[in-house]
C-alpha positions in Angstrom: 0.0 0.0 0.0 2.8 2.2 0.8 4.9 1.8 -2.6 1.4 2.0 -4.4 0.9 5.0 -2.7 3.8 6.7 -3.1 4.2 5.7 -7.0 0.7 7.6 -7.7 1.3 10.6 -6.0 5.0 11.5 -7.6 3.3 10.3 -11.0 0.7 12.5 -10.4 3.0 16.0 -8.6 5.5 14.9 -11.7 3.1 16.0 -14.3 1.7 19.0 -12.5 5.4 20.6 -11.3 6.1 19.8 -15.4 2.6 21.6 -16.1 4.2 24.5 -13.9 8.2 24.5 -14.7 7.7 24.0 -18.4 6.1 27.3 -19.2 8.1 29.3 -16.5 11.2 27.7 -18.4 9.8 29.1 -22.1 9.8 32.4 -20.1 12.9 32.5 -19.0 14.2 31.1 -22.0 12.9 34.2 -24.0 15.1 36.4 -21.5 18.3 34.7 -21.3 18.7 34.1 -25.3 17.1 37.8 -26.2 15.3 37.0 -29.2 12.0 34.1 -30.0 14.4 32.1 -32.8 17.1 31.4 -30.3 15.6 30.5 -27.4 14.1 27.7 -29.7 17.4 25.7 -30.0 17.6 24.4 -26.4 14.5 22.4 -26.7 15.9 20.9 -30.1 18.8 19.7 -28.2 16.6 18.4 -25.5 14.9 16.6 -27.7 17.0 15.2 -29.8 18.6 14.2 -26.1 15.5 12.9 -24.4 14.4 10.8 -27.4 18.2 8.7 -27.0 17.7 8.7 -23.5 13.9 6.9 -23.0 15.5 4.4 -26.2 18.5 3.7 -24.0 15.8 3.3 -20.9 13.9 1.1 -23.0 16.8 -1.4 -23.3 17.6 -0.8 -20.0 14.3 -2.4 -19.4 15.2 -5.6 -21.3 18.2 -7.1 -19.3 17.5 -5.4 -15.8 15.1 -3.9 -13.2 14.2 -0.3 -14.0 12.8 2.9 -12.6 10.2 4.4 -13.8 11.4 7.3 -12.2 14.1 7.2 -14.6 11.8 9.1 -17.4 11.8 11.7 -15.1 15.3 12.1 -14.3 15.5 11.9 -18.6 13.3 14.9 -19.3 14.6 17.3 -16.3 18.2 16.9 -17.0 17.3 16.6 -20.9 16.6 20.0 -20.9 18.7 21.7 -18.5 21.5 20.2 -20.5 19.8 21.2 -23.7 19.9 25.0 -22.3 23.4 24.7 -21.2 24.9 23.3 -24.3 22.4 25.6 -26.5 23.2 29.0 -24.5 27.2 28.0 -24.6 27.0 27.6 -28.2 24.4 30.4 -29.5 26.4 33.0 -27.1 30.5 31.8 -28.8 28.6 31.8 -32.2 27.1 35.5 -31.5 30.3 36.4 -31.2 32.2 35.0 -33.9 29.7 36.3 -35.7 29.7 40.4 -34.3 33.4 40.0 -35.2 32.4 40.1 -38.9 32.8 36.3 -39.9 30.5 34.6 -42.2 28.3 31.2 -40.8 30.6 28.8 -42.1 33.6 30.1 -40.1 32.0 31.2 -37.2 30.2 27.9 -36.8 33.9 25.9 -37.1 35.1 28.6 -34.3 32.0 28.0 -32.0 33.2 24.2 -32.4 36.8 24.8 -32.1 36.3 26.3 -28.8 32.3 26.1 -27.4 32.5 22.7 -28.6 35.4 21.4 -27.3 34.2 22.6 -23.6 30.5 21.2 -24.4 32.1 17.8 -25.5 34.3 18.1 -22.1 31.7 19.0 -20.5 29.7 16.2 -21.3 32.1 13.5 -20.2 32.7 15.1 -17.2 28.7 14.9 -16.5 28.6 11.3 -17.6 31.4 10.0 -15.4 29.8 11.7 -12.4 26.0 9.8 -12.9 28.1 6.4 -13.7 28.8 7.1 -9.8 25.3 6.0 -9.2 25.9 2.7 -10.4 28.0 1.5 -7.7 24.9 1.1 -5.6 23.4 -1.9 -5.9 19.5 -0.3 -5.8 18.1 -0.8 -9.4 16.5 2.9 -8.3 19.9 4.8 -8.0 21.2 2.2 -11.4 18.5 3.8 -13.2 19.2 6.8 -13.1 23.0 6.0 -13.9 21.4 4.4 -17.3 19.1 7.4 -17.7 21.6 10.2 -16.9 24.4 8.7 -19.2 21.9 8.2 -22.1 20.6 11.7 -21.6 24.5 13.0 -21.5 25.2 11.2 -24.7 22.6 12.2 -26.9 22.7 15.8 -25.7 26.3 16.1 -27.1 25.3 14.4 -30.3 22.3 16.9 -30.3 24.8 20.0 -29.3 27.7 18.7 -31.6 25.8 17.7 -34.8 22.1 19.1 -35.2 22.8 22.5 -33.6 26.2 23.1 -35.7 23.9 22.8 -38.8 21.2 25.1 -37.7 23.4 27.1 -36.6 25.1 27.7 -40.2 21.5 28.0 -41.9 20.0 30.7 -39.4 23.4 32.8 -39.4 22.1 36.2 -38.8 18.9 35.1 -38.5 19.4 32.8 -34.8 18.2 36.9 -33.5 15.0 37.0 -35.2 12.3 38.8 -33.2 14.9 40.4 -30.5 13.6 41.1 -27.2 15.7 43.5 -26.6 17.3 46.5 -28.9 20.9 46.1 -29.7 23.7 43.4 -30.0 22.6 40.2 -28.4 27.0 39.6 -28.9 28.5 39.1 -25.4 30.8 42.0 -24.3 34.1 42.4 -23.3 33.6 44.1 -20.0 30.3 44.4 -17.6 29.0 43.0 -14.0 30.8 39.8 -14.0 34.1 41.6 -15.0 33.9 43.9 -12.6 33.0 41.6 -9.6 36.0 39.1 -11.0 38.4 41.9 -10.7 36.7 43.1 -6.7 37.6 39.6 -5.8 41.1 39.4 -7.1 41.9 42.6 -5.5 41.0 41.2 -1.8 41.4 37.1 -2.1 42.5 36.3 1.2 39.4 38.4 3.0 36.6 37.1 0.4 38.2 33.6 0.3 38.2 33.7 4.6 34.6 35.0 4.4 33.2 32.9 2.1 34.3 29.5 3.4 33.6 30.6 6.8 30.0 30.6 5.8 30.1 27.4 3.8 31.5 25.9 6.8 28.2 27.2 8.6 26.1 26.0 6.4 27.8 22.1 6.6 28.3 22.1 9.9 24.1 22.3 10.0 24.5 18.8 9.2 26.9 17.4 11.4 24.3 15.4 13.1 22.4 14.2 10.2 20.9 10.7 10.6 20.6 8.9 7.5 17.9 6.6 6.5 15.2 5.1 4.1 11.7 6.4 3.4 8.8 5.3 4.9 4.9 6.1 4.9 5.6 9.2 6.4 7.3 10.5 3.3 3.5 11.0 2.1 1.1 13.8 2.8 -0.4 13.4 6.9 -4.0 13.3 5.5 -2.9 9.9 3.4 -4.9 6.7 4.2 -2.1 4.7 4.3 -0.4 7.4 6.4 -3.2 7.5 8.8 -3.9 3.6 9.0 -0.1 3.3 9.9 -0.5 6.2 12.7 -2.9 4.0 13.9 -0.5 0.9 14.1 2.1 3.1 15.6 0.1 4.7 18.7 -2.6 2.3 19.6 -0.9 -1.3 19.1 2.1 -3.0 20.7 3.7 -4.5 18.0 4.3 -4.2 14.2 2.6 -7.5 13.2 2.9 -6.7 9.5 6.6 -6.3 9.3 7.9 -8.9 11.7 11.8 -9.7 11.6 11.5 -13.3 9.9 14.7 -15.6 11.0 15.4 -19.0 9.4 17.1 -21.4 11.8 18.8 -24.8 10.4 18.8 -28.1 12.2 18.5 -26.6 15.8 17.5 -29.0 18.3 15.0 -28.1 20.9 16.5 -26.9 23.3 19.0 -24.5 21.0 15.8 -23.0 19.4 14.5 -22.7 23.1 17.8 -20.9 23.8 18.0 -18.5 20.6 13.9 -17.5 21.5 15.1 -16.8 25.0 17.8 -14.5 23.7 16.2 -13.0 20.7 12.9 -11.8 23.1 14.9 -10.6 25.8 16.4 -7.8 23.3 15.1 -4.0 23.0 12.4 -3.7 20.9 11.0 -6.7 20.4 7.8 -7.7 22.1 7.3 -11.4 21.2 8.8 -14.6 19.4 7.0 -16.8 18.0 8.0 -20.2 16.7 7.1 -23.8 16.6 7.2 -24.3 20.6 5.1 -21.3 20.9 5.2 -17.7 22.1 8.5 -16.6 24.2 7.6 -12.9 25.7 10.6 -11.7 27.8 12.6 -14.3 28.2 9.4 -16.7 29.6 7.8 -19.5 27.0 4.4 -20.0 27.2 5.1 -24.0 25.4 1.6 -26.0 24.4 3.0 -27.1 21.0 6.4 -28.7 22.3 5.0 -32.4 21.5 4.6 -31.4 17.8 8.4 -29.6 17.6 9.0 -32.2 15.2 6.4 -31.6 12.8 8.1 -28.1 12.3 11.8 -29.2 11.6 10.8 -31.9 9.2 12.7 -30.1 6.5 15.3 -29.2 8.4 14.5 -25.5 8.6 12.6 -23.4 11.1 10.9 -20.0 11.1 11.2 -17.8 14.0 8.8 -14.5 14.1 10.4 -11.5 16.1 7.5 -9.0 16.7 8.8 -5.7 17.3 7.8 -2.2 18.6 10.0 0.0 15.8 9.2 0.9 12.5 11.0 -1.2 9.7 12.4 1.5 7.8 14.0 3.2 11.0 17.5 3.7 12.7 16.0 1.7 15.4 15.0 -1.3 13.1 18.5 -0.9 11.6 19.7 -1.2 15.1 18.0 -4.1 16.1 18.5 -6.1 13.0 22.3 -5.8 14.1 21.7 -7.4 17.4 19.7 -10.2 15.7 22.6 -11.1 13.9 24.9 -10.6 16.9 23.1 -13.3 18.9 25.8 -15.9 19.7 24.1 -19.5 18.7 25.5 -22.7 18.2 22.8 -23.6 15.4 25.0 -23.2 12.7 22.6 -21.9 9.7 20.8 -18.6 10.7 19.6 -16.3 7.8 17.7 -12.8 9.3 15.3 -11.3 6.7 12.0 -9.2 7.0 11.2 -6.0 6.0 13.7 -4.6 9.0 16.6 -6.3 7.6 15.4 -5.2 3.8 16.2 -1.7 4.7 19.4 -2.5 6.9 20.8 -4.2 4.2 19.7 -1.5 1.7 20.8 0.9 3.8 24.5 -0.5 4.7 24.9 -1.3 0.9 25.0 2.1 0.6 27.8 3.0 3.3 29.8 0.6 2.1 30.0 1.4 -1.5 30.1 5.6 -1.1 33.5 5.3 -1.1 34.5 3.5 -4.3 31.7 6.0 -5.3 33.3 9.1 -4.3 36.8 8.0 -5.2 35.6 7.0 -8.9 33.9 10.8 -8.8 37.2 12.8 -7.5 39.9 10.5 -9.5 37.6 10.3 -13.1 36.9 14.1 -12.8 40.5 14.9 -12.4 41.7 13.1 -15.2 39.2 14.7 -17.4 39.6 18.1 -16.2 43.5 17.9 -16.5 42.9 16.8 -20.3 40.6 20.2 -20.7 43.3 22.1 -19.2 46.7 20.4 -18.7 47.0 21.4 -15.2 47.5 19.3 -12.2 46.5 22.2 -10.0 43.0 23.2 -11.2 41.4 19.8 -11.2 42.6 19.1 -7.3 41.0 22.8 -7.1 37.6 22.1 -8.6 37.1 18.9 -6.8 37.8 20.1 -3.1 35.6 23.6 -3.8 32.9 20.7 -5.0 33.1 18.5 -2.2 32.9 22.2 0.0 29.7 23.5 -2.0 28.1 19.9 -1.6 29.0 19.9 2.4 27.2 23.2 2.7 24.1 21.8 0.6 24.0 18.8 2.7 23.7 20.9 5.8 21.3 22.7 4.6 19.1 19.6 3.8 19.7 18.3 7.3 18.3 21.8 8.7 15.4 21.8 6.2 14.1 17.9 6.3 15.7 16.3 9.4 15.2 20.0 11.7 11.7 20.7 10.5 12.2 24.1 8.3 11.2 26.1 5.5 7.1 24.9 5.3 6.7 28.3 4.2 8.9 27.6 1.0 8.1 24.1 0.3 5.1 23.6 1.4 4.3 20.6 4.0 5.8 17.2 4.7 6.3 15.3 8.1 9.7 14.7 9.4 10.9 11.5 10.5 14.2 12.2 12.3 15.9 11.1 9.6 17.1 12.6 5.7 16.7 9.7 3.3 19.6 8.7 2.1 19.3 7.1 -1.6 17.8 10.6 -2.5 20.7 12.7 -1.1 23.5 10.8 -3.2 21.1 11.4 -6.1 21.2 14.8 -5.5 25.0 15.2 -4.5 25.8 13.2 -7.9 23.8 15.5 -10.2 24.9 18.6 -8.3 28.7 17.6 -8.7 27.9 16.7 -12.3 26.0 19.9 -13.0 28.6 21.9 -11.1 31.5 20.4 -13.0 29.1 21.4 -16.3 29.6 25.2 -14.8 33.5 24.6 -14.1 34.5 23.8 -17.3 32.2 26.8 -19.2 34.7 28.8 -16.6 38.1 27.3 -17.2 37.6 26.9 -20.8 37.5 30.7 -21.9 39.8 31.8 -19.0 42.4 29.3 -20.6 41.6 30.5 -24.2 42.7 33.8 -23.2 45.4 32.7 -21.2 47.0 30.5 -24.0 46.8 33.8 -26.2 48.9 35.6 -23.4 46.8 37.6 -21.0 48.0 37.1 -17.6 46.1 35.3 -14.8 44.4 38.0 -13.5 43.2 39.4 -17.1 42.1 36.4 -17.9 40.2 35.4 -15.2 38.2 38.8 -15.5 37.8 38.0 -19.2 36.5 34.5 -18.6 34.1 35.1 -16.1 32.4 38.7 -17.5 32.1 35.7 -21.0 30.8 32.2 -19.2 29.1 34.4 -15.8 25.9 35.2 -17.2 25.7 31.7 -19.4 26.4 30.2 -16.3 24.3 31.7 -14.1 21.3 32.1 -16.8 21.5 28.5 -17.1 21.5 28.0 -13.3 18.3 29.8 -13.2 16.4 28.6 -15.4 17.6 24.8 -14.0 16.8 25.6 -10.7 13.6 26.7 -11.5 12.5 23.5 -13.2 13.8 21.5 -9.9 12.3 23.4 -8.0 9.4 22.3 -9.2 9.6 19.4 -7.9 9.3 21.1 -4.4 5.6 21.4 -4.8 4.9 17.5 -4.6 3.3 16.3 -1.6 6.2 13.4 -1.3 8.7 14.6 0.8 11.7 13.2 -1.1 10.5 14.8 -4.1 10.9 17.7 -2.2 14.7 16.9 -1.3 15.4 16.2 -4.8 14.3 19.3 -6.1 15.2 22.0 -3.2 18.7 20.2 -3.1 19.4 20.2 -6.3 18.3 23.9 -7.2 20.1 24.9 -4.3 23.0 23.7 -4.8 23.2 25.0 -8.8 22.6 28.3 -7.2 25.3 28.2 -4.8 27.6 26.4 -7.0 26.7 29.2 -10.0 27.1 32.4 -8.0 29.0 31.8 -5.0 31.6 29.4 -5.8 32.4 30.5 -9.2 31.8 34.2 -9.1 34.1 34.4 -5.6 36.1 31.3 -4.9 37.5 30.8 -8.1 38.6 34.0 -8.9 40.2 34.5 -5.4 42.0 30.8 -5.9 43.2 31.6 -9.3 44.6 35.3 -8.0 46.0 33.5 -5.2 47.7 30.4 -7.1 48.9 32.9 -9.9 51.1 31.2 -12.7 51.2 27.7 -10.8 47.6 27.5 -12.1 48.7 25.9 -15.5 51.5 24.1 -13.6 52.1 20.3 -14.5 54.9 18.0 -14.6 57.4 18.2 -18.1 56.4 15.0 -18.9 52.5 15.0 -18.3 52.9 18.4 -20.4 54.6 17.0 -23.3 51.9 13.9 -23.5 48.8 16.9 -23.9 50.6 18.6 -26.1 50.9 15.1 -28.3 47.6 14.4 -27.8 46.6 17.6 -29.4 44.4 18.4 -26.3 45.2 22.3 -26.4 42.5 24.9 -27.6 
């Protein structure tokens, strides 16, 4: 009742936040691009994108076990990548184009350069979602499948359809302006200016800043992970309320009972491991074939037909207890199940209390390989965009910094009991559940990686053509600050959709994730980076002789 429950009410707050986000998105759209033709393009790279995606998720569901969820995940991040690549590309072909070239060349510039940072770009977004698939949850998998399918056919879309347009609109891509004047990016503005503030006062800004980051993590340094339960749905549920019901007025959870498998125990060992098992915290009552053990005391009447039971070999052992299944203190107890020293030989624990233990655990233990196949892959990557050993370790660590402040602000939001106001309601349950967080920290590193790299790649163009750090910082960020931030926007927005469901992890999907494109878009690259880069000077493009050489043969430079 619970799953059904929960599958028809994100269906159903899906379509309406879509209903919502779409034509808010068209809006902003309009803005950001300046005239009606352009702000067309991003929806034909979303759609070129989400049509390889939902094929890919298609074949996904021939050999495996798939979300359905996963369409979801295909048509958010389908177009926010579709507005990213298309805003990138439009904005470096504006200007190849205000510098008097015709289509042709400006097109094979916007590639040259745009391109290269969208194709970049790309891998680094698909290496961060293949971080999901090193959970063993077919839900987290799924959107692994869907996320690298959407990546994929986004830069085919960006790369090969959009090119092509591109050179047949020419002039024309700023049909029916919005605005008067050149939709060209300039040399010098807000984002110039700010860049130059910050590398005037690093230390101060870069002291400040992190000082509130750290503020913000440290909001979640007593975060308690967990699963989601009946309580994720809104209080006036009928599910939610038959479950209240179970919780206040009844002394044990009858419908989720720990379920233990004993092999070849004689009587008097399964007489012992009752005894043991009902004298634990938590659980009310044992029953098995010799009857019902309550604290320690068996009340026997079925003794004489113990044999009966254990014809097989195998017996089944009930462990009523008084906590939820999906709870720390069912993932508690299931531990001291397991704990209980027996000498029966074959003991397998399983129930619904175990289900989410396991689930739970399987996550711990694989974060991280996760999180060391995010921070190594990304670094490689980035170090082929740039040839620097120095600005890859720095992107990484100033993700890991923007995701610790998002995380404590999803502890203080869902786990503390804030922002109604914002999000509208949901019920806490002392907990933040944990298989939606690393969804959103692995799309928010992807995405923010997505923003690094629009960054790095025009500051290095300008530095490879001789401007020093500090000029070509201010250059790169008054060119890529508005894309980036534009782009941020009108993403956020469509997450934050998602806020408006009346399933609360829908809600932590799309307040974390527009959250943290925000802070990730304004904050880290509008202040930290610039400070970093004024502060590391020169030994920004710094790499070995050897690791130099080997990009330079590769043919990896702009």
């Amino acid at each position: 009742m619970i799953s059904s429950a929960i599958a028809k009410n994100i269906s159903h707050d899906i379509a309406v936040a879509e209903e919502v986000a779409i034509p808010a998105t068209i809006i902003l759209l309009l803005v950001v691009f300046g005239s009606v033709i352009s702000s067309l393009l991003p929806f034909i790279v979303a759609t070129g994108s989400a049509l390889g995606a939902l094929f890919v998720l298609f074949l996904s569901t021939k050999v495996a076990d798939t979300s359905i969820f996963g369409v979801n995940l295909v048509t958010g991040m389908a177009l926010g990548l579709g507005i990213d690549y298309a805003l990138l590309m439009v904005n470096r072909f504006r200007e190849e184009m205000a510098l008097g070239k015709d289509p042709r060349a400006a097109v094979k510039r916007t590639l040259e350069t745009a391109g290269r940072t969208v194709f970049f770009s790309g891998l680094t977004v698909a290496v961060a979602l293949m971080a999901l698939a090193f959970f063993p949850q077919y839900f987290l998998r799924t959107f692994a499948v869907a996320g690298i399918g959407v990546v994929i056919f986004a830069e085919i879309s960006a790369l090969l359809i959009l090119p092509a347009i591109l050179n047949l609109l020419g002039k024309r891509v700023d049909r029916f302006k919005l605005v008067p004047g050149s939709l060209a990016p300039k040399d010098t503005g807000m984002w110039e200016r700010i860049a130059r503030t910050v590398m005037r006062r690093p230390l101060p800004i870069l002291f400040a800043v992190l000082i509130a980051l750290a503020g913000l993590a440290s909001l979640g340094k007593a975060t308690t992970y967990g699963l989601v339960d009946d309580r994720i749905l809104p209080a006036n549920s009928p599910t939610v309320l038959a479950n209240d019901q179970i919780r206040t007025r009844f002394d044990g959870r009858e419908g989720t009972p720990i379920q233990i498998v004993l092999g070849h125990p004689s009587q008097n060992q399964l007489i012992d491991y009752t005894t043991k098992l009902s004298n634990l915290e938590g659980v009310v009552r044992v029953q098995s074939p010799l009857g019902i053990t309550q604290a320690g005391v068996l009340d026997s009447g079925y003794a004489p037909a113990f044999a009966n039971y254990t014809a097989d070999g195998l017996v089944r052992v009930d462990a009523i207890t008084s906590v939820d299944s999906h709870s720390t203190g069912a993932y508690d107890l299931t531990k001291q199940v397991r704990n209980i020293a027996s000498p029966i030989h074959y003991v397998r624990v399983g129930g619904a209390g175990a289900a989410y233990t396991d689930s739970l655990q399987s996550v711990f233990d694989n974060l991280p390989a996760a999180i060391g196949w995010l921070a190594l892959a990304t670094m490689i990557l980035l170090f082929l965009f740039t040839g620097s050993i120095l600005l890859p370790i720095k992107a990484v660590l100033l993700n890991l910094v923007s995701l610790a402040a998002t995380l404590g602000f999803l502890t203080w939001v869902f786990q503390d009991d804030h922002l109604h106001w914002l999000i509208g309601p949901f019920q806490t349950t002392g907990s933040v559940d944990l298989s939606t967080t690393v969804l959103v920290a692995v799309i928010a590193f992807g995405l923010s990686m997505d923003y690094e790299l629009f960054l790095l790649g025009r500051i290095k163009e300008r530095h490879d053509a001789g401007d020093s750090t500090v000029d070509a910082v201010s250059f790169g960020l008054q060119r890529s600050g508005r894309i980036i931030t534009a782009a941020a926007i009108v993403l956020a927005v469509s997450f934050y959709g998602f806020t408006g469901s009346s399933v609360s992890i829908m809600k932590l999907l799309g307040l974390g994730v527009a959250f943290a494109i925000i802070l990730d878009a304004t904050v880290i690259r509008a202040l930290l980076v610039p400070a970093l880069m004024r502060l590391f000077g020169e030994y920004n493009w710094w790499a070995p002789k050897g690791l130099k050489w080997l990009f330079k043969r590769a043919g990896l430079e702009h």
